[in-house]
PDB file of N, CA, C and O in Angstrom:
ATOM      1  N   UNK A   1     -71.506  43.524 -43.586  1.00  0.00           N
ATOM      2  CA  UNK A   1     -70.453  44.053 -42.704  1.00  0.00           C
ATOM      3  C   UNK A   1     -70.500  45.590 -42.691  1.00  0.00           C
ATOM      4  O   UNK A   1     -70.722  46.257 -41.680  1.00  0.00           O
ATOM      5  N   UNK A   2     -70.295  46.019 -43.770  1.00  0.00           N
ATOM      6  CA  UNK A   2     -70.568  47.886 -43.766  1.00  0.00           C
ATOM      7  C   UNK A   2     -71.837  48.311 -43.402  1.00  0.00           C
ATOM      8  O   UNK A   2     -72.056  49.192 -42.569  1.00  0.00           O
ATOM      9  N   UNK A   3     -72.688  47.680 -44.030  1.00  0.00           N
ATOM     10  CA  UNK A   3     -74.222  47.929 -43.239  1.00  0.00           C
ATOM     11  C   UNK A   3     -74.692  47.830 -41.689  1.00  0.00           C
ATOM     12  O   UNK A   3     -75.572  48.490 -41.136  1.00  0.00           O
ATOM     13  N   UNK A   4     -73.980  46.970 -41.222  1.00  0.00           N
ATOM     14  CA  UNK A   4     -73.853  46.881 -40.211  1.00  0.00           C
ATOM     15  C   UNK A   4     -73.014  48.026 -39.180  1.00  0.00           C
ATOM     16  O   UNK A   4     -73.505  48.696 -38.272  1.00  0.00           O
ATOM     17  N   UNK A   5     -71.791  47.999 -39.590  1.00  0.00           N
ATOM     18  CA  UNK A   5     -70.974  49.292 -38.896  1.00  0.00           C
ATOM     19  C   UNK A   5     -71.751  50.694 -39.410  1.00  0.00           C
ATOM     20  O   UNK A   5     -72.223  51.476 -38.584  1.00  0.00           O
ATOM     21  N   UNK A   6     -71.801  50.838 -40.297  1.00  0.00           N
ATOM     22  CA  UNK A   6     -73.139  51.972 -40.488  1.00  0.00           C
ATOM     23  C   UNK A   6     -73.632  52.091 -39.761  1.00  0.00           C
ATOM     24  O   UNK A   6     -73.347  53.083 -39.090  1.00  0.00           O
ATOM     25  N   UNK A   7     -74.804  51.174 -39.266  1.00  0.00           N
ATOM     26  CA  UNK A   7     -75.724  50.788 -38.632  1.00  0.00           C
ATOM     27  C   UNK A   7     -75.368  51.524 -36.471  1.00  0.00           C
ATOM     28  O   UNK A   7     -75.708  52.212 -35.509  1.00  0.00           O
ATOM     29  N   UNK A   8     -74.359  50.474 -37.167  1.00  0.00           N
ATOM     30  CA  UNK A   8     -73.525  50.985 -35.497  1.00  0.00           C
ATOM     31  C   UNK A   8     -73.179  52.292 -35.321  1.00  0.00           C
ATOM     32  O   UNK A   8     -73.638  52.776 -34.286  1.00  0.00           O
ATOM     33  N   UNK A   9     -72.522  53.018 -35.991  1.00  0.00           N
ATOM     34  CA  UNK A   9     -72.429  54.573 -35.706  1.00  0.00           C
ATOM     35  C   UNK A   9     -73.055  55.135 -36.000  1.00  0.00           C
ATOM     36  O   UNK A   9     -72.641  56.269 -35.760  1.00  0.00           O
ATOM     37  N   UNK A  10     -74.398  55.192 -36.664  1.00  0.00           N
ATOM     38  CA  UNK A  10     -75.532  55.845 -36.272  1.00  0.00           C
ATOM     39  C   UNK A  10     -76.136  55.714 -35.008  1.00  0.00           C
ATOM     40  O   UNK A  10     -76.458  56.728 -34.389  1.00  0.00           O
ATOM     41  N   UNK A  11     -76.360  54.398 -34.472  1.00  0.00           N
ATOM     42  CA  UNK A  11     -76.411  54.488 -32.965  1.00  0.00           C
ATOM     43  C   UNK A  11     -75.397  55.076 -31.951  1.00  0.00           C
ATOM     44  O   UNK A  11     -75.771  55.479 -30.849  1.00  0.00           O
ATOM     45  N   UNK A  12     -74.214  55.110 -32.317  1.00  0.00           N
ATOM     46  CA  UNK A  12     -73.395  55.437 -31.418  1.00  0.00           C
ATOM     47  C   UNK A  12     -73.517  57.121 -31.303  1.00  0.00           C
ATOM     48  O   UNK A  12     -73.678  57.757 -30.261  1.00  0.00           O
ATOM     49  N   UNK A  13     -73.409  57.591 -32.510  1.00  0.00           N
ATOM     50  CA  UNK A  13     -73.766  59.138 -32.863  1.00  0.00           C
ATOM     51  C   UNK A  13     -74.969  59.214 -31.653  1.00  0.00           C
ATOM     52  O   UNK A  13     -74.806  59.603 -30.497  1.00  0.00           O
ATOM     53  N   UNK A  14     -76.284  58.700 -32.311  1.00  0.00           N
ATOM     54  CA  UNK A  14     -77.486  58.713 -31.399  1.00  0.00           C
ATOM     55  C   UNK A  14     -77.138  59.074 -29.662  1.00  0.00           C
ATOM     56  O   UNK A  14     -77.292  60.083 -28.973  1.00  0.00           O
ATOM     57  N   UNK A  15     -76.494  57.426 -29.344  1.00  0.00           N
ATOM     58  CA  UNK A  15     -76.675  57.938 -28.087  1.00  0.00           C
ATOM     59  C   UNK A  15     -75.700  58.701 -27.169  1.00  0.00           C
ATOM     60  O   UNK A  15     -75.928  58.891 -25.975  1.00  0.00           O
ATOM     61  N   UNK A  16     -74.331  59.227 -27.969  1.00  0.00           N
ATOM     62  CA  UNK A  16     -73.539  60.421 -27.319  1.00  0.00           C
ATOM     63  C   UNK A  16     -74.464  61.488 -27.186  1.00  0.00           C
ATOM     64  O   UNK A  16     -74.298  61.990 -26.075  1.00  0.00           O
ATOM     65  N   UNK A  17     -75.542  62.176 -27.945  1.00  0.00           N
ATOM     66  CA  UNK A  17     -76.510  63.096 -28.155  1.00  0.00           C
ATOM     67  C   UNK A  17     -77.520  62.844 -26.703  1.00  0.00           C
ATOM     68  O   UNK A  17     -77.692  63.712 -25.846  1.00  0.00           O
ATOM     69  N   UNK A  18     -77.844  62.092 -26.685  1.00  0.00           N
ATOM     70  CA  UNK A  18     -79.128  60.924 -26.104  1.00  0.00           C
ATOM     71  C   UNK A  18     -78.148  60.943 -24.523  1.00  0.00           C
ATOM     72  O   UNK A  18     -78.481  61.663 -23.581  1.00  0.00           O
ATOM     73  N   UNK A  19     -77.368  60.353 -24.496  1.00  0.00           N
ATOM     74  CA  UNK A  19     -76.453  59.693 -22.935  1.00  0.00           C
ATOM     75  C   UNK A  19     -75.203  60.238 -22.621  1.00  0.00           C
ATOM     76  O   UNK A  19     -74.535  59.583 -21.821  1.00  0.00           O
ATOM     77  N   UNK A  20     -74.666  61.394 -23.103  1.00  0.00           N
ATOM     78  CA  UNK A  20     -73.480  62.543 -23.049  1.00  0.00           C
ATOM     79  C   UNK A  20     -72.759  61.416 -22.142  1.00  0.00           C
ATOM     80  O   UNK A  20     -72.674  60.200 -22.312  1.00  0.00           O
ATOM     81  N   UNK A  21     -72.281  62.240 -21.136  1.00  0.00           N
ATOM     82  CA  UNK A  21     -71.222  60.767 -20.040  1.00  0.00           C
ATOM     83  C   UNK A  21     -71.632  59.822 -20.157  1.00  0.00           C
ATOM     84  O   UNK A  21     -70.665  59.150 -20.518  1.00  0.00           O
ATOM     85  N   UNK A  22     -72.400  59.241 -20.116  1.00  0.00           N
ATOM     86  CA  UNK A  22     -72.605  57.166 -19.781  1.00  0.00           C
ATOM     87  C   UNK A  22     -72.385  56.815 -21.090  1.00  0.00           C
ATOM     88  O   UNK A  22     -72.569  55.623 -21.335  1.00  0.00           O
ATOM     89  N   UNK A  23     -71.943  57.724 -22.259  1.00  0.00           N
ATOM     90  CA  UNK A  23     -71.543  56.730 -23.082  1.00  0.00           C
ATOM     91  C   UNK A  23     -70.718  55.662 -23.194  1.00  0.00           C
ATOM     92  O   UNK A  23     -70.935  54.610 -23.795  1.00  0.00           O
ATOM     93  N   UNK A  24     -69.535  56.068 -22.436  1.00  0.00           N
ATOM     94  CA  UNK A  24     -67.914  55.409 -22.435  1.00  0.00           C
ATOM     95  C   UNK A  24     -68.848  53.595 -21.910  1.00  0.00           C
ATOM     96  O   UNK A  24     -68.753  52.542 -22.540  1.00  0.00           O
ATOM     97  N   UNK A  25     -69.287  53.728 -21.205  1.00  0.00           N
ATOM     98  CA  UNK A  25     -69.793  52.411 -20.287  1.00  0.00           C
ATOM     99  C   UNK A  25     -70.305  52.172 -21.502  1.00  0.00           C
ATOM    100  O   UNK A  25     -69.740  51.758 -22.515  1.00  0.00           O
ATOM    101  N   UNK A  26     -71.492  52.485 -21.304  1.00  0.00           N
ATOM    102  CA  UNK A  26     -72.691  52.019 -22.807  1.00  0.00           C
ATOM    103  C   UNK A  26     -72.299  51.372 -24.050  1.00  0.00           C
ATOM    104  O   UNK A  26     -72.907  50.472 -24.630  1.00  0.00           O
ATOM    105  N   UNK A  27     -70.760  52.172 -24.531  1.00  0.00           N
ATOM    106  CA  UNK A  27     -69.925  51.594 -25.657  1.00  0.00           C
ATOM    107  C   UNK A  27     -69.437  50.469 -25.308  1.00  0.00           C
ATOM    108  O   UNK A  27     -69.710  49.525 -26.050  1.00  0.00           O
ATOM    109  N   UNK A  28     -68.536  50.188 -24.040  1.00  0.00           N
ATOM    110  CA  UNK A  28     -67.903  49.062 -23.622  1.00  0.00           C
ATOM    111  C   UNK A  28     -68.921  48.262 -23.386  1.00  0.00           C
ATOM    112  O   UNK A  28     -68.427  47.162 -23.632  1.00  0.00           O
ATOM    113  N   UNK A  29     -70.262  48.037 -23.003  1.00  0.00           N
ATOM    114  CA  UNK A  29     -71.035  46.849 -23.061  1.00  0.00           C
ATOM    115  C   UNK A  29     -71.617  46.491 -24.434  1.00  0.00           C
ATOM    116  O   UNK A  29     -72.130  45.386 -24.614  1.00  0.00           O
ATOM    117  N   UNK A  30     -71.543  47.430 -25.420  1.00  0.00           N
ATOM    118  CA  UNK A  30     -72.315  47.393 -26.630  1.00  0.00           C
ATOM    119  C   UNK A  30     -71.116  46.559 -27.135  1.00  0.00           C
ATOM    120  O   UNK A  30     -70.978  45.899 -28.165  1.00  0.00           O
ATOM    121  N   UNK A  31     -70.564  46.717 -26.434  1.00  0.00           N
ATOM    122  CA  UNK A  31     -68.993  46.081 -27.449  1.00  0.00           C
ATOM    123  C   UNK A  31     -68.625  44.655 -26.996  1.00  0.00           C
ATOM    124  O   UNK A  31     -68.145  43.906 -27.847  1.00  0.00           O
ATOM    125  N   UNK A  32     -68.817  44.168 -25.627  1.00  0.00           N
ATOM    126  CA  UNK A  32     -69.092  42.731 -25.293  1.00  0.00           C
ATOM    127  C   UNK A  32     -70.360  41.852 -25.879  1.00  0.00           C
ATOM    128  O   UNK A  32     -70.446  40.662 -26.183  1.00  0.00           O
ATOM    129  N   UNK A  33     -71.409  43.053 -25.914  1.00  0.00           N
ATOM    130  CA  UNK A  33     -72.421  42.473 -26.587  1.00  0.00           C
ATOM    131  C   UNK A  33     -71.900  41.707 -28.451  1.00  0.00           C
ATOM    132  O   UNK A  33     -71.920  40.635 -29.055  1.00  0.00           O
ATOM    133  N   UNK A  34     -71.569  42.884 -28.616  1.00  0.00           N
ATOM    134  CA  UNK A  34     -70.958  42.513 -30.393  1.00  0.00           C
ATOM    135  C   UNK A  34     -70.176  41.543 -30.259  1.00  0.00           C
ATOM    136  O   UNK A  34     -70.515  40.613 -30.990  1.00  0.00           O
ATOM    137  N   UNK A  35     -69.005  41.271 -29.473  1.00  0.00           N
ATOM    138  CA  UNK A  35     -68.060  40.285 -29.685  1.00  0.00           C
ATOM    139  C   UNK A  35     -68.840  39.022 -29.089  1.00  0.00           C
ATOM    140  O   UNK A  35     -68.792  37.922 -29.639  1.00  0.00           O
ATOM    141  N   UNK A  36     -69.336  39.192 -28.286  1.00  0.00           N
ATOM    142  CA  UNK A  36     -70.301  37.596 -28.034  1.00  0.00           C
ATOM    143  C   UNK A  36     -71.091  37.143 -29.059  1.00  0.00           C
ATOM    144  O   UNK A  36     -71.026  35.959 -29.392  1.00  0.00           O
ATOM    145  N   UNK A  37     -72.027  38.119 -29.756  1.00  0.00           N
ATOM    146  CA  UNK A  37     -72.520  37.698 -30.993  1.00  0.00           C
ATOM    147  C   UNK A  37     -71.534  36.804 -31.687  1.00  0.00           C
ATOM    148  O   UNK A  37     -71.491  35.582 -31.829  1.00  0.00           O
ATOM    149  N   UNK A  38     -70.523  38.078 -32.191  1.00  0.00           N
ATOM    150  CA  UNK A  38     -69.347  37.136 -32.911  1.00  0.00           C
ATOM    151  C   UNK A  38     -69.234  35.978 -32.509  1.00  0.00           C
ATOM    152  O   UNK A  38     -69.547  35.191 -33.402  1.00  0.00           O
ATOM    153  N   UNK A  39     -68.868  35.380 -31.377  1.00  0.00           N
ATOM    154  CA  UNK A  39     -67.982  34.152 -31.401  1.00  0.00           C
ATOM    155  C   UNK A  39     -69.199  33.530 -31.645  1.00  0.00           C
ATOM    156  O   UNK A  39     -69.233  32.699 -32.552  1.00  0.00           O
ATOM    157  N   UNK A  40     -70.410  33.822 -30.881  1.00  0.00           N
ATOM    158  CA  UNK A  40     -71.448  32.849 -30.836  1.00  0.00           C
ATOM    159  C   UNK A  40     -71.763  32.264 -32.534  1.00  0.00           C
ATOM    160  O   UNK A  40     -72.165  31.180 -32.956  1.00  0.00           O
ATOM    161  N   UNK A  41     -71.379  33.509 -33.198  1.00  0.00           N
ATOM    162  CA  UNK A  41     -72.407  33.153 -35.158  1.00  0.00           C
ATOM    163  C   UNK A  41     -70.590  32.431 -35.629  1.00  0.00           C
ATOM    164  O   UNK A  41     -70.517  32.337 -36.854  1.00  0.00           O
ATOM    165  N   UNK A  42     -69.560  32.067 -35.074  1.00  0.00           N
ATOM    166  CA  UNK A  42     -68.166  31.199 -36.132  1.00  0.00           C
ATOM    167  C   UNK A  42     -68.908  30.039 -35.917  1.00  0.00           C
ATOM    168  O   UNK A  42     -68.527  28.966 -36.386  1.00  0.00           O
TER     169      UNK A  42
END
């Protein structure tokens, strides 16, 4: 779980640097992506 969120805000860091504006979007799909994982792995 921490390795993971780690994991995640190092990317997120990354691509504010990397994608300045299109982050806001980029986050909100990274974030449907994660919660679909979720339900998919209960």
């Amino acid at each position: 779980m921490f390795t993971t969120y780690s994991g995640s805000h190092t990317l997120t860091v990354t691509a504010h640097h990397l994608l300045g504006p299109r982050l806001p979007a980029l986050c909100a799909a990274f974030a449907r992506e994660a919660d679909a994982l979720a339900a998919a792995g209960r």
